[in-house]
C-alpha positions in Angstrom: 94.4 86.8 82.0 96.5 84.3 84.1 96.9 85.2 87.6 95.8 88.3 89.1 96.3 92.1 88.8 97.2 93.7 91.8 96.3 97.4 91.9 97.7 99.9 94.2 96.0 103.1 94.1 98.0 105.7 96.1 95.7 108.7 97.0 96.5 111.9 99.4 95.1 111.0 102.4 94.9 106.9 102.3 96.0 103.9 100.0 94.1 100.8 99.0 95.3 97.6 97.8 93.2 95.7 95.5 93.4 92.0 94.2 91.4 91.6 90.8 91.0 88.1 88.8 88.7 87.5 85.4 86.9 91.1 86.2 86.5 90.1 90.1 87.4 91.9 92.9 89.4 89.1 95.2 90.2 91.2 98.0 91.1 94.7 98.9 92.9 96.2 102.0 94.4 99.4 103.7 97.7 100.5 102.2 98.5 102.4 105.2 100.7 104.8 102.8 99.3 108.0 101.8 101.1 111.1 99.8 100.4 113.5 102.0 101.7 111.5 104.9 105.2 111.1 103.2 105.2 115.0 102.3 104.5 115.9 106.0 107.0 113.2 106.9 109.7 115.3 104.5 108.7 118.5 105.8 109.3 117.8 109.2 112.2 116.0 109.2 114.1 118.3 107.0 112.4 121.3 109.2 111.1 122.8 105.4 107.3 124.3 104.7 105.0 121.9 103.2 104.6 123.7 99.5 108.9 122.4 100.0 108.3 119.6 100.9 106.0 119.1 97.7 108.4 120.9 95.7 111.2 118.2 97.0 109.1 115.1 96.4 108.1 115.8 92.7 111.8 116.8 92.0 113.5 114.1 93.1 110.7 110.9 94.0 113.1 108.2 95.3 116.1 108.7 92.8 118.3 111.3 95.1 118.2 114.7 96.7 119.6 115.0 100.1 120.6 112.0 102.5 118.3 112.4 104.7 115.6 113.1 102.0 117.1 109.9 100.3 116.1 108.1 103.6 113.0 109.0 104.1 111.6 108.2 101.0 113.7 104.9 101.0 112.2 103.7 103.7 108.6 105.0 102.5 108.9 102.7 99.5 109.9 100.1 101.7 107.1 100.1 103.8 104.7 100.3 101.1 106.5 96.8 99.7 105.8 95.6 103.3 102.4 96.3 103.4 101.6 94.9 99.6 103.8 91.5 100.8 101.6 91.6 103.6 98.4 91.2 101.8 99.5 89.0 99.0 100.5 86.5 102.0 96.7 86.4 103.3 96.0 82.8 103.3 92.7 83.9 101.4 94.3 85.7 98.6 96.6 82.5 98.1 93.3 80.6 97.3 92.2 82.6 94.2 95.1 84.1 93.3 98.0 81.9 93.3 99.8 83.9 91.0 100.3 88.2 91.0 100.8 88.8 86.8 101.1 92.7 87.3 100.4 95.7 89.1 99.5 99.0 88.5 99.7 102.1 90.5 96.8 104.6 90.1 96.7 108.4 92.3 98.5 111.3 93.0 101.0 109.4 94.9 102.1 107.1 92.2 103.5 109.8 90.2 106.6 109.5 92.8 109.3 109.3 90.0 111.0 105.9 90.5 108.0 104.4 92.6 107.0 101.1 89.8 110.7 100.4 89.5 111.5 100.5 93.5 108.4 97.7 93.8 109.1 95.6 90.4 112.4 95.4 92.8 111.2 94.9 96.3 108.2 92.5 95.2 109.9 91.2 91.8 106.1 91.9 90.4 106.0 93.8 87.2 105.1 97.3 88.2 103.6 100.4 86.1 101.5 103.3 86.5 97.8 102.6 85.6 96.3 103.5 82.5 93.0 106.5 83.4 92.3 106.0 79.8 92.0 102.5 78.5 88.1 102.8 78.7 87.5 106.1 77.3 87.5 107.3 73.9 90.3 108.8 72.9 89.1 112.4 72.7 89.2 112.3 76.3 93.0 112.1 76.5 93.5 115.7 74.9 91.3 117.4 77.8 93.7 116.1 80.7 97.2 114.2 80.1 97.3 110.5 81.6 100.3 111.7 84.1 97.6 114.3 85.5 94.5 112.0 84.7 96.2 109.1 87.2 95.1 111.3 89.9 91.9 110.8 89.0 91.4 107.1 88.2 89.0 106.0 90.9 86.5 108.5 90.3 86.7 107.9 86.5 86.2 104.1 87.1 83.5 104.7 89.2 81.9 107.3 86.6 82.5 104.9 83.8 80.9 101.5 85.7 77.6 103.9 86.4 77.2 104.9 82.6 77.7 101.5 81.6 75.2 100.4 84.5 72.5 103.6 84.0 72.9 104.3 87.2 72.6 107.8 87.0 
């Protein structure tokens, strides 16, 4: 692979950025944007319950709903575009990885309909939603669909690397 992958892995309570190159983690840092943060954010401004809030969020991600729901979530996905900028401009990063190829968005908070195109256009980096499965065996992607298994994509990777390592 030329360049590195970036790898964003929204979670509920925190976000992590991660730099990878040839199979080597380059560099990793606070995201500073979790889901839950942005559905309390919702809830409060638009003076709605939580389980709302939710409700909103998975509805409409950052293509519409109401103005000021539009702004909030605008300016969440901004922020988020900051922060990633903000790490890929680390003098440190620039040293072994001239050049971001991709990135992928793993967790809950990644599901946000519209969220890979909104930072393919902020950050003109290719943006997708990770892949939970591309190390399994393919039985595994009957148990739990990938949309649902993207949640999960940390622990799996972590599961996976201590099988392959016997560190059980």
């Amino acid at each position: 692979r030329q360049g590195c992958l970036l790898i964003v892995d929204l979670g509920a309570t925190k976000s992590t950025i991660l730099m990878a190159k040839s199979n080597t983690v380059v560099t990793t840092a606070d995201g500073r944007s979790a889901a839950d943060t942005l559905t309390s954010q919702i809830a409060q401004t638009l003076h709605i319950e939580i389980p709302e809030a939710e409700k909103m969020k998975l509805q409409h991600g950052l293509q519409g709903g109401p103005p000021q729901y539009a702004k909030i979530v605008e300016e969440y996905g901004r922020t988020l575009a900051s922060r990633v900028s903000g790490v890929l401009s680390l003098s440190l990063t620039h040293d072994y990885c001239p050049a971001i190829t991709e990135m992928m968005l793993t967790g809950g908070g990644a599901l946000l309909k519209g969220l890979p195109e909104a930072l393919t256009r902020h950050l003109t980096i290719p943006t997708r939603l990770a892949d939970p499965w591309v190390n399994t065996k393919s039985d595994f992607q009957k148990i739990l669909p990938a949309a649902d298994a993207l949640r999960y994509t940390t622990a799996y990777g972590l599961a996976l690397a201590a099988a392959r390592y016997e560190h059980f």
